[in-house]
C-alpha positions as CSV (number, residue, x, y, z in Angstrom):
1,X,4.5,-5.0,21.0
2,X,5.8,-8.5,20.5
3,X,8.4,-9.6,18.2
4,X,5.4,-11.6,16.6
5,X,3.2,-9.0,15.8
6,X,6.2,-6.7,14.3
7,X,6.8,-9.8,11.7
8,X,3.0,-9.8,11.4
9,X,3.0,-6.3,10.0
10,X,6.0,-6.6,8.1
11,X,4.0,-9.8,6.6
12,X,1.1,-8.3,5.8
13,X,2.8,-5.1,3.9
14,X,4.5,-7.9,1.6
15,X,1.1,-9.3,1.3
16,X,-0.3,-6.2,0.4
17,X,3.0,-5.6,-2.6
18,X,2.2,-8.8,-4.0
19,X,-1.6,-8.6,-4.2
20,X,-1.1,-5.1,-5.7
21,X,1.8,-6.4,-8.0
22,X,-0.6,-9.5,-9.4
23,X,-3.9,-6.8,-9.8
24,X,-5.0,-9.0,-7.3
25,X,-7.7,-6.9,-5.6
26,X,-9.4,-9.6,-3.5
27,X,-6.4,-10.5,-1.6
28,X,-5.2,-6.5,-1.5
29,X,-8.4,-5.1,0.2
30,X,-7.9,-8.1,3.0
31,X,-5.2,-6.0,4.5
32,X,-7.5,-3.4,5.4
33,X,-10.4,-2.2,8.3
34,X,-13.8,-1.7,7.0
35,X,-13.3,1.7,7.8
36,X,-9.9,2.0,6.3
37,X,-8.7,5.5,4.5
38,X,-6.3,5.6,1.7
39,X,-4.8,8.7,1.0
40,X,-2.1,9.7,-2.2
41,X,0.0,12.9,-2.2
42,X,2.1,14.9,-4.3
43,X,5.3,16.1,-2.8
44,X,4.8,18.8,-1.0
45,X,1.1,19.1,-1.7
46,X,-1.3,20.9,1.0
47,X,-4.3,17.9,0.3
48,X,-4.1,14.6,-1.0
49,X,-4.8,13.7,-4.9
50,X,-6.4,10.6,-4.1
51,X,-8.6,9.9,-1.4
52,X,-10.7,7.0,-0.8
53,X,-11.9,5.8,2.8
54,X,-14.4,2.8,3.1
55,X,-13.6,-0.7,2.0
56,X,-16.0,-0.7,-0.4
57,X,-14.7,2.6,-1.8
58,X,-11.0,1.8,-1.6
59,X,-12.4,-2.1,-3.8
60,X,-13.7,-0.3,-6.4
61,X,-10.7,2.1,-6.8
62,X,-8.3,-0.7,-7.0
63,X,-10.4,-3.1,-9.0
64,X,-10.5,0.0,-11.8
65,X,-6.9,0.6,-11.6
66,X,-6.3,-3.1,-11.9
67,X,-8.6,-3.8,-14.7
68,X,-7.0,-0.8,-16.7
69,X,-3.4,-1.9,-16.3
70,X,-2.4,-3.3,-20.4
71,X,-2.1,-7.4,-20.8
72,X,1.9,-7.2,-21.0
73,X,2.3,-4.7,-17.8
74,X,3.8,-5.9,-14.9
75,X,4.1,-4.1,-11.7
76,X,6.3,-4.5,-9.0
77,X,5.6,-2.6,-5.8
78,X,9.1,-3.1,-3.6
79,X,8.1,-1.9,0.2
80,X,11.2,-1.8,2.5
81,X,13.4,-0.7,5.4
82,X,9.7,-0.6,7.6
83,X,10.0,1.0,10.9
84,X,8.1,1.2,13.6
85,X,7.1,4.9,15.2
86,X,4.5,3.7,17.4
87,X,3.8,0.5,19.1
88,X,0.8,-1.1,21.4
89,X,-0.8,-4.2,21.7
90,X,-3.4,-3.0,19.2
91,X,-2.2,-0.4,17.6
92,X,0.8,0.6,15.7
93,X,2.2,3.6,13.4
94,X,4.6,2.5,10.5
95,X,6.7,4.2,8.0
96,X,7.9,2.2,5.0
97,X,9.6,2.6,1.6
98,X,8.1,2.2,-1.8
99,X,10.0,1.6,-4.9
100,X,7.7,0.4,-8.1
101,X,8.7,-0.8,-11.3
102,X,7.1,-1.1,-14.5
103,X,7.3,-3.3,-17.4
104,X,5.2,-2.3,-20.7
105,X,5.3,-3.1,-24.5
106,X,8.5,-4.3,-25.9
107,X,10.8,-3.2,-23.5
108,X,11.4,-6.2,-21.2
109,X,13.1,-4.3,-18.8
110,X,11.8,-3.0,-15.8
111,X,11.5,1.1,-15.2
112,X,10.8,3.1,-12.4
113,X,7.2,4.1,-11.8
114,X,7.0,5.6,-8.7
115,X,8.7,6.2,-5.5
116,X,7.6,7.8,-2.1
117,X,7.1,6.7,1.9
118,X,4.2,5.2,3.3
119,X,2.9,6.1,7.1
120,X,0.5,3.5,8.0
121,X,-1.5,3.4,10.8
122,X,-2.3,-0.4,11.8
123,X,-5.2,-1.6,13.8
124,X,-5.1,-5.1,15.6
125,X,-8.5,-7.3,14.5
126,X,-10.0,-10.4,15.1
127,X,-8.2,-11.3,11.7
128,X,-5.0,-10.0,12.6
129,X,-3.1,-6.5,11.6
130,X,-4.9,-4.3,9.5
131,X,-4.3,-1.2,7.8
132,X,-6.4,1.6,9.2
133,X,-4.9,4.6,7.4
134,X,-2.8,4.0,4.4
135,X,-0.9,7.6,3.5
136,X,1.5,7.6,0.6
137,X,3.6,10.9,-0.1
138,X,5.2,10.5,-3.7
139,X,8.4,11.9,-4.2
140,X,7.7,13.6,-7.4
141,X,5.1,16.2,-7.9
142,X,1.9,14.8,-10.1
């Protein structure tokens, strides 16, 4: 795998932070296959909590959790220290760290809102990288 298409994944994770951050859902589900699978777990958990798989499953999912988030709540999805477990010319296996904050109600500062590791499996498309299979494991039990 090239040094280009490393920065292209690391690219399109921070796309993928931003759009979520902004309740963006239009640009988020761009960073996904058609077929894409989401998947949420509890530390420690047997099965995932959240599930969707579809891009038409994994739009409506977000566009709900967007559209409920308060006027005055910001969210800040922080992904970082990304590396790379599997590489090919079109496919690729990544691990990455997520640190969100939240600001709500009169408390300008931000707090933490949740924490965990992602392992994404990337696919190479006609439109660039792409999430194929999106697996986050919290590290608190929900």
């Amino acid at each position: 795998m090239s040094a280009e298409d490393r920065l292209a994944i690391i690219e399109t994770i921070a796309r993928y932070s931003h759009a979520w951050g902004e309740g963006d859902t239009d640009r988020w589900i761009d960073v996904f296959t058609d077929d894409a699978v989401f998947e949420v777990r509890a530390r420690d958990a047997a099965a995932p909590h959240t599930r969707h798989a579809g891009r038409d499953a994994l739009y409506a999912w977000a566009k709900e959790r967007h559209a409920s988030r308060e006027g005055n709540e910001n969210i800040r999805p922080m992904n970082t220290g990304t590396v790379f477990e599997e590489l090919t010319g079109t496919t690729a296996r990544t691990r990455t760290m997520l640190l969100q904050t939240q600001r709500a109600g009169e408390w300008r500062g931000p707090s933490l809102n949740v924490s965990g590791i992602y392992t994404d499996d990337w696919r190479k498309t006609a439109d660039g990288w792409r999430l194929a299979y999106r697996r986050l494991q919290l590290d608190v039990e929900r």
